[in-house]
NUTI-199465 format. One record per residue (C-alpha): x, y, z; residue number from 1. Coordinates in steps of 0.1 Angstrom, whole numbers. Example, Ala and Ser with C-alpha at 12.3 -4.5 7.8 and 13.67 -1.06 7.14 Angstrom:
NUTI-199465
<<123 -45 78> 1>
<<137 -11 71> 2>
//
This chain:
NUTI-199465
<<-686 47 -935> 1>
<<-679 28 -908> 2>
<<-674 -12 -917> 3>
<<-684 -37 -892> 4>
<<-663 -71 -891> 5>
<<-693 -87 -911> 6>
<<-688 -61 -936> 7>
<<-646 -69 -944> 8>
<<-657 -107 -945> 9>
<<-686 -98 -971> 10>
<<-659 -76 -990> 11>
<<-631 -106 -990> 12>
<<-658 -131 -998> 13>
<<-669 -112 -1033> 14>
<<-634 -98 -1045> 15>
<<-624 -142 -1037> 16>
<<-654 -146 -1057> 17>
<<-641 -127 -1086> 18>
<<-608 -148 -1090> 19>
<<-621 -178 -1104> 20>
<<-622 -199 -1079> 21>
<<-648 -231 -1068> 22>
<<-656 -222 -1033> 23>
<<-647 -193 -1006> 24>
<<-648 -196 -968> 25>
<<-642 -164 -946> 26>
<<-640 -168 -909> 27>
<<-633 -143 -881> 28>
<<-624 -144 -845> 29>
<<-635 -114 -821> 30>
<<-624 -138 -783> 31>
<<-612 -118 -752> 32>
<<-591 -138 -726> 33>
<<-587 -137 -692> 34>
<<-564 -153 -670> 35>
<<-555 -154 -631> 36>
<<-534 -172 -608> 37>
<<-524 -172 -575> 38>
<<-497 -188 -550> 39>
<<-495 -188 -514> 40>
<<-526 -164 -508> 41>
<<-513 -140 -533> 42>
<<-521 -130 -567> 43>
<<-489 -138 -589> 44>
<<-504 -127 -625> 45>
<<-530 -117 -641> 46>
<<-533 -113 -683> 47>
<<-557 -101 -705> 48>
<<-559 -96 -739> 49>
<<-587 -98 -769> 50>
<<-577 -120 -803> 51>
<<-596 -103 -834> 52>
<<-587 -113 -872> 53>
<<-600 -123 -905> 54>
<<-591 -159 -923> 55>
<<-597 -170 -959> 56>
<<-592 -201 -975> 57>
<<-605 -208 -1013> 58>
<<-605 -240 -1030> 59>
<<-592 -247 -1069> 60>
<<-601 -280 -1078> 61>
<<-595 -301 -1046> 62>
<<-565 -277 -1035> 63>
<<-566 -251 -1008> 64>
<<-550 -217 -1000> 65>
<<-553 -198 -967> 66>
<<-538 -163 -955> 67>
<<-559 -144 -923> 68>
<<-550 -108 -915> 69>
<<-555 -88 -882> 70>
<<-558 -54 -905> 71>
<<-593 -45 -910> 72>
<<-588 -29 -940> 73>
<<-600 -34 -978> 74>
<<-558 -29 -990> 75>
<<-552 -60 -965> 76>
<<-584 -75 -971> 77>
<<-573 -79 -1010> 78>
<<-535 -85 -1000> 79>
<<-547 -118 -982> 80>
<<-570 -127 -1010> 81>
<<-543 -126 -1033> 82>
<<-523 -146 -1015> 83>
<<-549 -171 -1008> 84>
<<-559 -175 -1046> 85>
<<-520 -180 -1054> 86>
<<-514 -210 -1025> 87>
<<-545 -228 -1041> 88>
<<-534 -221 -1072> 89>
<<-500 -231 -1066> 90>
<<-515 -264 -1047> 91>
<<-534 -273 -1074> 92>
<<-505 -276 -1095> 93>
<<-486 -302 -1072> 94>
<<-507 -316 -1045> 95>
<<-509 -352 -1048> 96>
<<-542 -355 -1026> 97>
<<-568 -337 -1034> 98>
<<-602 -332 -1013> 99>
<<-635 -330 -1025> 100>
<<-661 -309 -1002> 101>
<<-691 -325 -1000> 102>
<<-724 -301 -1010> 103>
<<-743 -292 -982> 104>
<<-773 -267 -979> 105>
<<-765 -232 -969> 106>
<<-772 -219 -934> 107>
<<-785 -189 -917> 108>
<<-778 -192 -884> 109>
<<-771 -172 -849> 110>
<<-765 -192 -819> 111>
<<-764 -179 -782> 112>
<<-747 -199 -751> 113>
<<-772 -190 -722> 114>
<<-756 -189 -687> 115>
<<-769 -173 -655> 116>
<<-739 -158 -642> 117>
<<-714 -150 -673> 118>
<<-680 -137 -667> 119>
<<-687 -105 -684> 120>
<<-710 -101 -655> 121>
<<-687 -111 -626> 122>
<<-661 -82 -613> 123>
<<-625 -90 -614> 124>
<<-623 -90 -573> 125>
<<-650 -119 -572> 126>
<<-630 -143 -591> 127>
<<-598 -136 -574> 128>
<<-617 -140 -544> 129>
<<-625 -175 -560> 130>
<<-590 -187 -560> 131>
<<-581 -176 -527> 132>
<<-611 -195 -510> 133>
<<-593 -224 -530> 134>
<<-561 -221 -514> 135>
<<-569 -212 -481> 136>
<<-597 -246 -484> 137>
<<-562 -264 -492> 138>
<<-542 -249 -463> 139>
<<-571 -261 -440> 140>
<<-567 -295 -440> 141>
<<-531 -297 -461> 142>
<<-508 -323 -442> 143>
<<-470 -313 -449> 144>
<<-481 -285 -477> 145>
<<-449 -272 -494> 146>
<<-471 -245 -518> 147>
<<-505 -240 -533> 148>
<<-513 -226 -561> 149>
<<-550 -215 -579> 150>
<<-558 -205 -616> 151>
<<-586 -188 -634> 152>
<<-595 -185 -669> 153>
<<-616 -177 -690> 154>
<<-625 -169 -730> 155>
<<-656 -157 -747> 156>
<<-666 -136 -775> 157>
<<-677 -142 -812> 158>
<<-671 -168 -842> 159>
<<-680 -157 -873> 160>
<<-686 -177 -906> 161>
<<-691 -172 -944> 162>
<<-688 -189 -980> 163>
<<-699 -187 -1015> 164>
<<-725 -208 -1009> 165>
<<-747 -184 -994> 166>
<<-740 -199 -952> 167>
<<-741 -171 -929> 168>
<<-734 -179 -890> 169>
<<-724 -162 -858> 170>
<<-716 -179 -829> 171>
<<-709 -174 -794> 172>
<<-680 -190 -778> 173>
<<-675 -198 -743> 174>
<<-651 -211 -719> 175>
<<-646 -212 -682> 176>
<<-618 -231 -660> 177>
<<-608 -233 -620> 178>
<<-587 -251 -603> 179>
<<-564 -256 -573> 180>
<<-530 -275 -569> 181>
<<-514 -288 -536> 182>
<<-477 -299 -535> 183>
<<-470 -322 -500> 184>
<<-434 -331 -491> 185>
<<-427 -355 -462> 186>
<<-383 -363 -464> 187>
<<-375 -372 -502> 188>
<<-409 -377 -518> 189>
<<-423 -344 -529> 190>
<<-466 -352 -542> 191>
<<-487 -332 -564> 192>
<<-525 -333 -565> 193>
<<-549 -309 -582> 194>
<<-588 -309 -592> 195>
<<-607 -284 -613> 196>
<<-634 -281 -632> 197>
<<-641 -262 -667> 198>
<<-661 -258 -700> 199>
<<-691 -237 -714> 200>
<<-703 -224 -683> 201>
<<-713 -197 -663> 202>
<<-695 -190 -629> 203>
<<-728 -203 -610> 204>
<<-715 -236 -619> 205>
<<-687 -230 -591> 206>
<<-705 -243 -563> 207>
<<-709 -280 -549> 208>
<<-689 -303 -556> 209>
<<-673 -283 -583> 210>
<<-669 -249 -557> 211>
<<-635 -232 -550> 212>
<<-631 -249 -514> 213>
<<-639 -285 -533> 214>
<<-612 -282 -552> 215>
<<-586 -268 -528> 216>
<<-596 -296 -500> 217>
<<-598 -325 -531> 218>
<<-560 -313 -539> 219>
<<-548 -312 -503> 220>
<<-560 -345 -495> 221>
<<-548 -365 -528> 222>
<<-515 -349 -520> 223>
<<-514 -359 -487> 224>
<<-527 -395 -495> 225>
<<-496 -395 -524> 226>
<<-466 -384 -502> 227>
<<-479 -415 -472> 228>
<<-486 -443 -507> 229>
<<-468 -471 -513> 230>
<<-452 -476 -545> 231>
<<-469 -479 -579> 232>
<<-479 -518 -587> 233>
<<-463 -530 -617> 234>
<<-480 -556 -638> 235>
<<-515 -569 -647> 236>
<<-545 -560 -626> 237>
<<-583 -556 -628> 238>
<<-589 -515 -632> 239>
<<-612 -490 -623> 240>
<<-608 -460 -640> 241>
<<-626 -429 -638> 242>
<<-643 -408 -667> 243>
<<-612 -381 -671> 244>
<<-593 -408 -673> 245>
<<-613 -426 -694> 246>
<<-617 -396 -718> 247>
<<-584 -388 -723> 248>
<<-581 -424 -733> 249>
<<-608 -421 -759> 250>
<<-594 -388 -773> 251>
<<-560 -394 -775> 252>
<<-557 -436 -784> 253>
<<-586 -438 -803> 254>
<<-604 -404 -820> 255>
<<-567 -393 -837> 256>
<<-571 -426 -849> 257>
<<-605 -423 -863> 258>
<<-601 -387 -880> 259>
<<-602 -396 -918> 260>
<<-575 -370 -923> 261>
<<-557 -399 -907> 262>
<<-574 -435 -926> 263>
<<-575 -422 -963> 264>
<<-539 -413 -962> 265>
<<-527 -449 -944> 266>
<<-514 -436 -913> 267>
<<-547 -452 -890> 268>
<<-547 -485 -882> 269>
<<-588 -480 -882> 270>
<<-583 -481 -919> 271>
<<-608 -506 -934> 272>
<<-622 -515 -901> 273>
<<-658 -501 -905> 274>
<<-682 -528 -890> 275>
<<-652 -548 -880> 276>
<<-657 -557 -840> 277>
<<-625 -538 -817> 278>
<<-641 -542 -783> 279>
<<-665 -556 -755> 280>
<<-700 -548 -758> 281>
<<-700 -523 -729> 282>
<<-672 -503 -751> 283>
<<-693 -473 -766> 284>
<<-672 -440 -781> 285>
<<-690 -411 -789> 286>
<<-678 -376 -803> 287>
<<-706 -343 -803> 288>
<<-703 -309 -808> 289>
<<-733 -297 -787> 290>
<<-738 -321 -749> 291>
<<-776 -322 -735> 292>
<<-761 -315 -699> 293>
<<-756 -282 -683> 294>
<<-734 -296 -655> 295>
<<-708 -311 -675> 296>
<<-716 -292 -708> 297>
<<-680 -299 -722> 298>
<<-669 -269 -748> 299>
<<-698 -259 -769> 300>
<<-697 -262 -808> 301>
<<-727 -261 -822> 302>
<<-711 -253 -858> 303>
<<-673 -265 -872> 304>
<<-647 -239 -889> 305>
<<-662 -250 -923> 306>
<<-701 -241 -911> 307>
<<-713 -275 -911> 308>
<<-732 -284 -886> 309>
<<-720 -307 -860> 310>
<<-738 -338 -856> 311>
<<-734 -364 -831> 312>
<<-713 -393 -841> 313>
<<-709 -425 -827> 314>
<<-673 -439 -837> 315>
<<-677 -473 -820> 316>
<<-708 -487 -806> 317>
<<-708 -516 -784> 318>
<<-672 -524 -796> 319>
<<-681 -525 -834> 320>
<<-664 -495 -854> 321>
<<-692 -479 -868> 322>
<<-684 -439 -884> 323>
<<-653 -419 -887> 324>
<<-650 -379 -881> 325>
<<-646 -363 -915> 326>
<<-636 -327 -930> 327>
<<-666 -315 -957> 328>
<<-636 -321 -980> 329>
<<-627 -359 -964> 330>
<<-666 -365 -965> 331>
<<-668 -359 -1002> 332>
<<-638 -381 -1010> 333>
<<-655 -409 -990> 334>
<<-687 -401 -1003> 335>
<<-704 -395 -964> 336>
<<-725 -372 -947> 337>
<<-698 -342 -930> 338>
<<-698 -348 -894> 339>
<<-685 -314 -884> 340>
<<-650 -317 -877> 341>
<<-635 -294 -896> 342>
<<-614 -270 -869> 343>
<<-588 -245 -861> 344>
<<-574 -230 -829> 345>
<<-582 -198 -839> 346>
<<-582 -175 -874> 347>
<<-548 -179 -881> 348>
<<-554 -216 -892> 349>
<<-564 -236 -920> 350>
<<-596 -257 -903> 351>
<<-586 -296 -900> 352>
<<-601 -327 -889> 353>
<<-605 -324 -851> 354>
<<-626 -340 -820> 355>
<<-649 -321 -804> 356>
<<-659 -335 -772> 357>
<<-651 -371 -770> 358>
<<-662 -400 -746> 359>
<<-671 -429 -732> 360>
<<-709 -436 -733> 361>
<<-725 -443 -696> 362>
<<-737 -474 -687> 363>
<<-763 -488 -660> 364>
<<-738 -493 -628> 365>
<<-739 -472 -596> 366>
<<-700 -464 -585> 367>
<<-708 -488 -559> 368>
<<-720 -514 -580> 369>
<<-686 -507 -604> 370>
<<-661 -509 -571> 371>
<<-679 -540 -564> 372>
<<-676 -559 -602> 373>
<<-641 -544 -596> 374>
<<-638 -563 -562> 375>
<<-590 -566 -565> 376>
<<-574 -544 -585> 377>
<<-562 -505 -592> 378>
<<-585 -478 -591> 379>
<<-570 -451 -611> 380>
<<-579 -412 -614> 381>
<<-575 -387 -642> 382>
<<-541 -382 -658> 383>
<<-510 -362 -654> 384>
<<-500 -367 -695> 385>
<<-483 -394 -711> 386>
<<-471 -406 -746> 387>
<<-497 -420 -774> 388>
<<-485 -436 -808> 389>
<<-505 -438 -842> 390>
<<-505 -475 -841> 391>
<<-525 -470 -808> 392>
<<-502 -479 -780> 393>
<<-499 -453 -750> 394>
<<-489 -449 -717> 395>
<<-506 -423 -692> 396>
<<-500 -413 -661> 397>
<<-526 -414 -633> 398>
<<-531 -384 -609> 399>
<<-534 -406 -585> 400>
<<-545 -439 -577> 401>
<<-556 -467 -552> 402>
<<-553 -505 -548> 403>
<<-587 -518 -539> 404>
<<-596 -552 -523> 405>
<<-634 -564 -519> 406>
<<-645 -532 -534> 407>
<<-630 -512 -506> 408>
<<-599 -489 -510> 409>
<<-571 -500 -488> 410>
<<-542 -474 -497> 411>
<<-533 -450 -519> 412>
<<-501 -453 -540> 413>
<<-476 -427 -551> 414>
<<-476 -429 -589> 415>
<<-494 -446 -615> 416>
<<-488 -457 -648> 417>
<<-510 -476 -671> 418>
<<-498 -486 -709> 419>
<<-512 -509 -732> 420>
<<-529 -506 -769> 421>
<<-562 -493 -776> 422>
<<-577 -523 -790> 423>
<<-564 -542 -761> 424>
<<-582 -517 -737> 425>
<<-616 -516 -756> 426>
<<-617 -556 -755> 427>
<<-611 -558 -716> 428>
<<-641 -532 -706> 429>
<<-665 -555 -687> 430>
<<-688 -525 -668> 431>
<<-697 -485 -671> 432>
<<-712 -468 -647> 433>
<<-736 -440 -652> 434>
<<-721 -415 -638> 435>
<<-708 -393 -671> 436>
<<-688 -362 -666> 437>
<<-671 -343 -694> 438>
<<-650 -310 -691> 439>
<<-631 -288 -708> 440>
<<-602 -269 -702> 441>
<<-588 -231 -710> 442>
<<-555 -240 -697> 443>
<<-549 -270 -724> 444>
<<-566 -288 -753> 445>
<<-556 -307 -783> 446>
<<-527 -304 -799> 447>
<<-523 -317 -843> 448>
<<-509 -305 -873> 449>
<<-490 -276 -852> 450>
<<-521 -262 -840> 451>
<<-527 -259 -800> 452>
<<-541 -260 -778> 453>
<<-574 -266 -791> 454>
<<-609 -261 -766> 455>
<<-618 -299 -767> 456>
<<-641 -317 -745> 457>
<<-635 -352 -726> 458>
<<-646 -376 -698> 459>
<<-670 -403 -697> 460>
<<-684 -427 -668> 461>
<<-661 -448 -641> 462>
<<-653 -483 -667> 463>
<<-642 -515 -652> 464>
<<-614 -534 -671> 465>
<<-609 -570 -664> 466>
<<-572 -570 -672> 467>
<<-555 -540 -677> 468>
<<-513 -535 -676> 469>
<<-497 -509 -650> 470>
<<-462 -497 -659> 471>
<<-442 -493 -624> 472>
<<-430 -465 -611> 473>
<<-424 -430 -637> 474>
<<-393 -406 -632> 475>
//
C-alpha cells in the first residue's frame, strides 16, 4: 500500500501514543521554493528546490522531546519516536522549567489561501520577464547607476498538523516577494536604494504602485537622491517615520520583549508590566496571524506549529500594556487563553514563541495631515538593519531619509540612523496616519533561538514622534 504523508504522521502519532507519554504533536512540511535574480539585464541564478519532512515532539510532565526525519518510512518513523520519547524523558529528569499546555478543544480544520494568479500558475519566463522590466525601469531614469540588480521568490505548498488530542489541520502556505536595487556612485560616495513588495499573494498583486517598473524607478531615484544628500543630522529632532520602519520597530524593540518565553524566565523588562502605562495614547501594537486586507495581507497564519488557532492580540493599546504572546505551554503556566504563537521555521524545529505579523495600529491622519503635525524634523524610510537589546534599546538604520521644514521636504540626506529605547519611543508618538501597509518577505524574516529566517509580517501607518534621537553618520 501506498502511504500518504497523513498516513506516516497517523503511524508516529499512535506508536508515540503507546510510550506513555501526556501529549503527542506531529507536524510535516511538503513547501517548494523558488528563487530568481538578475543583474545588469541578465539572469545570474536561479534555485529551486522542495523541503518535505516529518517532526514529533511529545511531552512528559512539563518536559519536551523533538526528532523530525525526511525518511518516510515506518523503521524511521519509530527511530524518531524513540528518540523523541528519550529527550523528554531525559528533560523531565533535569529541566528546571517546566511548561504546562493549556487544554484546548480539538480542531478539524483545512484552510485554503485564495489568489487569482498563483505562482504555480505563472511560467518561469513571465517572472523573469518581471525582474527585467524592474531593472530596465531603474536604468531609465538612474542618475550615475554603477549596477542593478532584481530578485524573485517565492514558497508555497502544505502544513500539516496532528496530536493526541484528536486536532487534525492542513494548511496552505504562501509567500511571494519582488524587488529591485539600484547602487549610484558620484566620486567617493557609493548609495544604495531598493523597494519591494512581498507576502501571501498572488502575482496579480504586482501591478501599481507595487509593479516591477515601481520598484526599479522608486530604487533609482532614492539612490540618486542619497549619492547628491547631505550628511546624516545628528541629535534630537521631531520624526516622521514610515510603517516599515515603524514595523520593524514594533517587531524587533518591543514583540521579543513581549513573548512570555521571554517575561516568565526574567529576561523582559515587560515583566510585571500588564496594565502599567508605556506610551502616548496614539501608541497602539498589535500582533495577528490572519490580516483583513488583501493588498498588504502580511504572511498568512491562520493556525500556529502547536494547532492553536491564532487569535488577534493586542500587546499595547493606547500605550497601556495589555496581553503578552504565549506558547499553549507558557499559556498554561500563566493560566491565559493560547494566543497562537507557538512557531518553527520549518519541521526540523521544536515550535517556540514567535510574532506573527506585528504593527502599529492606523490612526485618523492623512500623510498630509502627518507631514504637516510634523512641520521641522526627519522624515525617515524603512530600514537597512540595525542592533536591538533585551533591555529595549536599538539603533536602526534608515533606507533613506529627508529633513523636512513646514511639512515640505527640502533635501534628502545620505544615511540615517535613529537609536533610542523602546519606552522612550512609544511615549513620544503624538499622530498615526491611516495609511497601514504590512509585508512580508521570502528573502528574510525573524531570527530566535537559532531558528531563521522565519516568514514574519510587519509595517504599520506613517507615526509622528515629537522628539526622537538620530545617531550621526554609520560606517
Amino acid at each position: 500500500m501506498d502511504w500518504s504523508i497523513h498516513d506516516f504522521m497517523e503511524y508516529a502519532l499512535s506508536y508515540c501514543e503507546s510510550l506513555n507519554t501526556n501529549l503527542v504533536e506531529v507536524r510535516a512540511d511538503d513547501i517548494a521554493h523558488i528563487t530568481i535574480t538578475s543583474e545588469k539585464m541578465s539572469v545570474k541564478d536561479t534555485r529551486v528546490f522542495r523541503r518535505v519532512g516529518l517532526g514529533i515532539r511529545a511531552y512528559i510532565n512539563g518536559a519536551t522531546g523533538y526528532s523530525f526525519t525526511t525518511r518516510f518510512s515506518k523503521e524511521s518513523i519509530r527511530k524518531i519516536v524513540k528518540h523523541t520519547v528519550k529527550a523528554a524523558t531525559v528533560a523531565n529528569s533535569h529541566a528546571k522549567l517546566k511548561l504546562k499546555p493549556t487544554k484546548y478543544e480539538p480542531i478539524q480544520a483545512k484552510y485554503f489561501i485564495d489568489v487569482k494568479k498563483h505562482p504555480t500558475n505563472v511560467e518561469f519566463e513571465e517572472k523573469k520577464e518581471m525582474l527585467l522590466r524592474g531593472e530596465q525601469a531603474a536604468k531609465d531614469v538612474g542618475i550615475d547607476l554603477v549596477t542593478t540588480q532584481a530578485s524573485y521568490g517565492e514558497a508555497y505548498g502544505k502544513k500539516l498538523f496532528l496530536n493526541s488530542e484528536g486536532t487534525d489541520i492542513k494548511c496552505d502556505v504562501l509567500l511571494v516577494t519582488m524587488g529591485v536595487r539600484a547602487v549610484s556612485r558620484r566620486g567617493n560616495v557609493l548609495a544604495t536604494a531598493r523597494d519591494s513588495h512581498g507576502g501571501s499573494i498572488g502575482l496579480e498583486g504586482y501591478k501599481e504602485e507595487h509593479s516591477p517598473e515601481s520598484f526599479g524607478y522608486n530604487a533609482a531615484k532614492w539612490a540618486a537622491e542619497k549619492v547628491e544628500g547631505k550628511k546624516p543630522p545628528a541629535g534630537k529632532f521631531k520624526a516622521l517615520i514610515d510603517g516599515l520602519l515603524a514595523g520593524v520597530m514594533a517587531h524587533e524593540s518591543f514583540g521579543h520583549l513581549s513573548e512570555y518565553d521571554f517575561v516568565m524566565t526574567g529576561g523582559s523588562p515587560l515583566g510585571g508590566k500588564l496594565g502599567q502605562k508605556l506610551g502616548s495614547k496614539y501608541a497602539t501594537i498589535i500582533d495577528e496571524g490572519v490580516i483583513d486586507s488583501p493588498k498588504s495581507p502580511g504572511f498568512i497564519l491562520p493556525f500556529d506549529d502547536e494547532g492553536t488557532k491564532t487569535r488577534r492580540v493586542t500587546l499595547l493599546r493606547q500605550g497601556i500594556l495589555e496581553d503578552y504572546l504565549h506558547l499553549r505551554g507558557t499559556a498554561g503556566v500563566a493560566n491565559v487563553v493560547p494566543t497562537g504563537n507557538g512557531r518553527a521555521v520549518d519541521y526540523r524545529f521544536e515550535p517556540i514563541c514567535r510574532m506573527r505579523n506585528t504593527y502599529f495600529a492606523p490612526g485618523d491622519l492623512t500623510l498630509d495631515e502627518g507631514f504637516e503635525l510634523l512641520g521641522d524634523g526627519v522624515y525617515a524610510c524603512n530600514t537597512a538593519g540595525g542592533q536591538v537589546e533585551l533591555d529595549g534599546t536599538f539603533l536602526f538604520k534608515a533606507v533613506r531619509g529627508y529633513w523636512i521644514e513646514n511639512g515640505e521636504p527640502k533635501y534628502a540626506f545620505r544615511d540615517v540612523a535613529i537609536r533610542g529605547h523602546i519606552f522612550n519611543l512609544l511615549q513620544n508618538v503624538v499622530g498615526r496616519c491611516n495609511d497601514l501597509k504590512l509585508q512580508s518577505s521570502y528573502f528574510g524574516g525573524c531570527g530566535k533561538g537559532g531558528q531563521s529566517p522565519l516568514p514574519v509580517g510587519i509595517g504599520g501607518p506613517h507615526i509622528v514622534l515629537k522628539q526622537a534621537t538620530f545617531g550621526g553618520e554609520q560606517g
